[in-house]
C-alpha positions as a Markdown table, in Angstrom:
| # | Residue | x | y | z |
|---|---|---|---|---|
| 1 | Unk | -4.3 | 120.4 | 83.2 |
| 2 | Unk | -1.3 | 120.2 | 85.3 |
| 3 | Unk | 0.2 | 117.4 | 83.3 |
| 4 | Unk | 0.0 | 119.6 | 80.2 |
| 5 | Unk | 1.9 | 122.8 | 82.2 |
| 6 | Unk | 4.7 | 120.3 | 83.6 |
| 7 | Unk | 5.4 | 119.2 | 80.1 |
| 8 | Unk | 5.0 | 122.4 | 78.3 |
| 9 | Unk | 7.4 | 123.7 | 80.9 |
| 10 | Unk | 9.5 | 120.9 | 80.3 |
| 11 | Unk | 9.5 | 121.4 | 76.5 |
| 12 | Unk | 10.6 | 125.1 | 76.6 |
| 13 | Unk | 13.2 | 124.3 | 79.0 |
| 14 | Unk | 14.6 | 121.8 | 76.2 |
| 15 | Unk | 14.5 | 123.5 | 73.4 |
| 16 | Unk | 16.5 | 126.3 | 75.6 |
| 17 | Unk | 19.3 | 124.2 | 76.7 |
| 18 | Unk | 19.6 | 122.4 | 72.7 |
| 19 | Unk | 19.8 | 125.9 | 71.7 |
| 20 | Unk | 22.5 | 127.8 | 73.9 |
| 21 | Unk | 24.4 | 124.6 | 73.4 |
| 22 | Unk | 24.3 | 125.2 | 69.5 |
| 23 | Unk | 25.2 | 128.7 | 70.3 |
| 24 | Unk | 28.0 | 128.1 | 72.2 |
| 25 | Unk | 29.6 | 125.6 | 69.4 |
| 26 | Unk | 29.5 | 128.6 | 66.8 |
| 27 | Unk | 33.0 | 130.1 | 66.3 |
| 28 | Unk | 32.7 | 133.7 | 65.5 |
| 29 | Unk | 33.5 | 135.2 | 62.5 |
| 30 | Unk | 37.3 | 135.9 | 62.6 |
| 31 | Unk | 38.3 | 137.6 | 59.4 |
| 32 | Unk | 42.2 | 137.8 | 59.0 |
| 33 | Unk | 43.4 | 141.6 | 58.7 |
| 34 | Unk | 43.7 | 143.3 | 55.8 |
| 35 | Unk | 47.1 | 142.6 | 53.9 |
| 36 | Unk | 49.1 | 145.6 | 53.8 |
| 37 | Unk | 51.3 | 146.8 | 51.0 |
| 38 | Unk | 54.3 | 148.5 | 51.2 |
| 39 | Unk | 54.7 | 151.8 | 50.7 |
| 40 | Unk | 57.2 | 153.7 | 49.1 |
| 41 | Unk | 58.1 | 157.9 | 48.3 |
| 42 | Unk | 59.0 | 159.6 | 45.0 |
| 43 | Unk | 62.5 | 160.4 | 44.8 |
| 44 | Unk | 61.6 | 163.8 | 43.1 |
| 45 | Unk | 58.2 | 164.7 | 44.4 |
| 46 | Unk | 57.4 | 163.1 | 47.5 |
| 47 | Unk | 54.5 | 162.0 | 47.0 |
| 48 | Unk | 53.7 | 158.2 | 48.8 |
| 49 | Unk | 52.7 | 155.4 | 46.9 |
| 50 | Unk | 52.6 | 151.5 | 47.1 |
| 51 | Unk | 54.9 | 149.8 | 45.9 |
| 52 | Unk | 53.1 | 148.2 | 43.0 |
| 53 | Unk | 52.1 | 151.2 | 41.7 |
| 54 | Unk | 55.6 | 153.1 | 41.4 |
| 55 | Unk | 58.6 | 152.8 | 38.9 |
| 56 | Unk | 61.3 | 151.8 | 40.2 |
| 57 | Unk | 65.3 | 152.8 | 38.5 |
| 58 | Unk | 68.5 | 152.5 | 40.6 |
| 59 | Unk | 67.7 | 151.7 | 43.6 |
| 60 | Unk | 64.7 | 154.5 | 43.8 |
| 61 | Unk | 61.4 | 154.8 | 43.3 |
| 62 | Unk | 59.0 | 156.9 | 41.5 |
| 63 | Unk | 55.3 | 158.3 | 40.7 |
| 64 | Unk | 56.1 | 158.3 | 37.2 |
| 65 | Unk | 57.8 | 157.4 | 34.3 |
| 66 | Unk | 58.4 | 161.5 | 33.8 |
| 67 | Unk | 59.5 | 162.1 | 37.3 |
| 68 | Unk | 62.0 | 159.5 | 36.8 |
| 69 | Unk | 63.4 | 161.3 | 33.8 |
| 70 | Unk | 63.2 | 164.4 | 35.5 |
| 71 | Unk | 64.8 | 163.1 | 38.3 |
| 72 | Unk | 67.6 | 161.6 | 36.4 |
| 73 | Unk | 68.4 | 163.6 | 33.9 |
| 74 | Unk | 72.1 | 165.3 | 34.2 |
């Protein structure tokens, strides 16, 4: 009976040591930041948008293709 203790003991003690060393091998989960856009203001409202989404005429940037109108008109 005391054989089968001693190696019972010895199993557990195994199978604990295998597994905190596969544990420690695991890299965790590092996910890279979000990529930011740039961000950019209407030159006749104000309003912030990114840069993808704007319209862009001499050397400004706008909401809209109306604002830039607006905004340029004489």
């Amino acid at each position: 009976m005391g054989r089968l203790i001693f190696f019972a003991l010895i199993a557990v003690l195994v199978f604990w040591a295998i597994r905190k060393h596969l544990r420690g091998k695991k890299k965790p989960d590092e996910t890279p930041p979000a990529a930011g856009e740039d961000m950019v203001c209407c030159a006749h409202c104000s309003v912030h948008l990114p840069k993808s989404e704007s319209v862009a005429s001499q050397g400004e940037f706008f909401c809209s293709e109306e604002h830039r109108r607006l905004h340029l008109q004489p």
